[in-house]
DOVEXNU-737520 format. One record per residue (C-alpha): residue in one letter; x, y, z. Coordinates in Angstrom, 2 decimals, padded with zeros to 5 digits. Layout:
REM residues N
a  X  Y  Z
...
This chain:
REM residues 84
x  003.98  -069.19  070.70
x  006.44  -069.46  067.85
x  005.23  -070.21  064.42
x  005.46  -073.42  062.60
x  007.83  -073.99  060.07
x  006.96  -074.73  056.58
x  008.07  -078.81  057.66
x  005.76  -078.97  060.53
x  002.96  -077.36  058.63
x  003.94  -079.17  055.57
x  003.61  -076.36  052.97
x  006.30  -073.98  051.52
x  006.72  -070.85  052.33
x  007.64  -068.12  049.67
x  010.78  -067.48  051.63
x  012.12  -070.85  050.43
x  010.21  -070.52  047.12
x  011.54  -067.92  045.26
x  015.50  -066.93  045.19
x  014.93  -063.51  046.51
x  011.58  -061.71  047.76
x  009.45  -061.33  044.60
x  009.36  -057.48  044.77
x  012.95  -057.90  044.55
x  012.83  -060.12  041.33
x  012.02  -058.66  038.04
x  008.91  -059.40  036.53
x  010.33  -062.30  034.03
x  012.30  -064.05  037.09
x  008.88  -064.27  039.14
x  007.07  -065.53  036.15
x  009.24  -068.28  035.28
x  009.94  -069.25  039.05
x  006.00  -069.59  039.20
x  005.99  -071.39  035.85
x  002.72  -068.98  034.42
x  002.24  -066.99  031.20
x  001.25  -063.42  031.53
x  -001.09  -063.27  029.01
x  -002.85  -066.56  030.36
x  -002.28  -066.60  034.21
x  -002.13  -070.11  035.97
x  -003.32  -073.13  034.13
x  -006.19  -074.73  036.42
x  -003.30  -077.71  037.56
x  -001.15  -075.41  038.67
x  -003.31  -073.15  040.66
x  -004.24  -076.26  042.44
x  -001.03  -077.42  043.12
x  000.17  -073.47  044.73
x  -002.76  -073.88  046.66
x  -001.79  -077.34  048.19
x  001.80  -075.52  048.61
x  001.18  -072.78  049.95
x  -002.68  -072.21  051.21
x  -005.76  -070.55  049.92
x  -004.74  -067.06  048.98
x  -006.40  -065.06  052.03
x  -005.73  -062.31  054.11
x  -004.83  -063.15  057.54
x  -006.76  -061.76  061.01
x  -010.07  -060.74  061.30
x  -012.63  -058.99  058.89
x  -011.27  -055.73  059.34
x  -012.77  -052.31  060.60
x  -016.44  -052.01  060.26
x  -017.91  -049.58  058.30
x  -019.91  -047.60  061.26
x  -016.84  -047.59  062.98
x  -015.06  -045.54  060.18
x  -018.10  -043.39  059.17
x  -018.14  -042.76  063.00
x  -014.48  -041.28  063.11
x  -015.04  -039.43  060.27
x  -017.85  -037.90  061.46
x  -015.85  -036.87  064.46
x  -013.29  -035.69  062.86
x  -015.62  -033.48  060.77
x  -017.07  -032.38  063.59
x  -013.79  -031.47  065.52
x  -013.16  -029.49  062.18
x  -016.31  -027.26  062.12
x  -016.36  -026.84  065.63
x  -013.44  -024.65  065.67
């Protein structure tokens, strides 16, 4: 299924945000685009208004790898490596 553009959704996307991709911007560029300070970060307004744009700032997909599942590779690989 196709995603939905940022006029079905209704929110922006950075794509049509900023100029260019924001690693591609220098620092200064990014900052004034988002209208922030540096030293300060987002006044409390604006925040809110980026997160109506754009979303709550979270990872997509699920949780992640659980830690027994790592520890359990490792261990396996540890093993594999004394074994020999």
């Amino acid at each position: 299924m196709p995603a939905a553009n940022a006029a079905e959704t209704g929110t922006a996307t950075q794509a049509n945000f900023y100029p260019k991709h924001p690693f591609l911007t220098p620092a200064e560029e990014v900052r004034a685009c988002l209208e922030t300070n540096t030293e300060t970060g987002l006044s409390k307004a604006k925040a809110a208004e980026y997160r109506t744009k754009f979303g709550d700032n979270k990872l997509s997909g699920d949780s992640g790898v659980k830690w027994y599942t790592v520890l359990g590779k490792q261990l396996a690989n540890a093993m594999i490596l004394v074994s020999r």
